[in-house]
C-alpha positions, 0 to 999 in steps of 0.5 A: 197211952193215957187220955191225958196223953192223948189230949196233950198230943191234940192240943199240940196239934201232933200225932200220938207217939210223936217224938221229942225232938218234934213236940219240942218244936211244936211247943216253941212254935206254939209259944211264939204264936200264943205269948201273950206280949204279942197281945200287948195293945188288945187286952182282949187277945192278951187274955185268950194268948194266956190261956191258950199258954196255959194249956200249951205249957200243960200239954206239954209239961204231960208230954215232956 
């Protein structure tokens, strides 16, 4: 298993070798948590959500 790997599974939050079905759900709960519209009023928070999705969308990209 490759760093990149590795750190995929840790920004997701899972142990390494964990299964699909259960990175995919992870990476949804991730989304609904980090998608920027949720941050619509607070530019601030709306900046942060985007870049925490960039790298949850990265992670799990390596991952899928």
């Amino acid at each position: 298993m490759t760093d990149s790997v590795r750190r995929a599974y840790a920004v997701l939050g899972l142990p390494a070798g964990s299964r699909y079905p259960t990175v995919r759900k992870r990476y949804m709960a991730l989304v609904k948590r980090w998608h920027p519209d949720r941050f619509a009023f607070d530019p601030q928070g709306q900046a942060e959500a985007g870049e925490r999705l960039r790298v949850i969308n990265a992670a799990y990209a390596t991952l899928e």
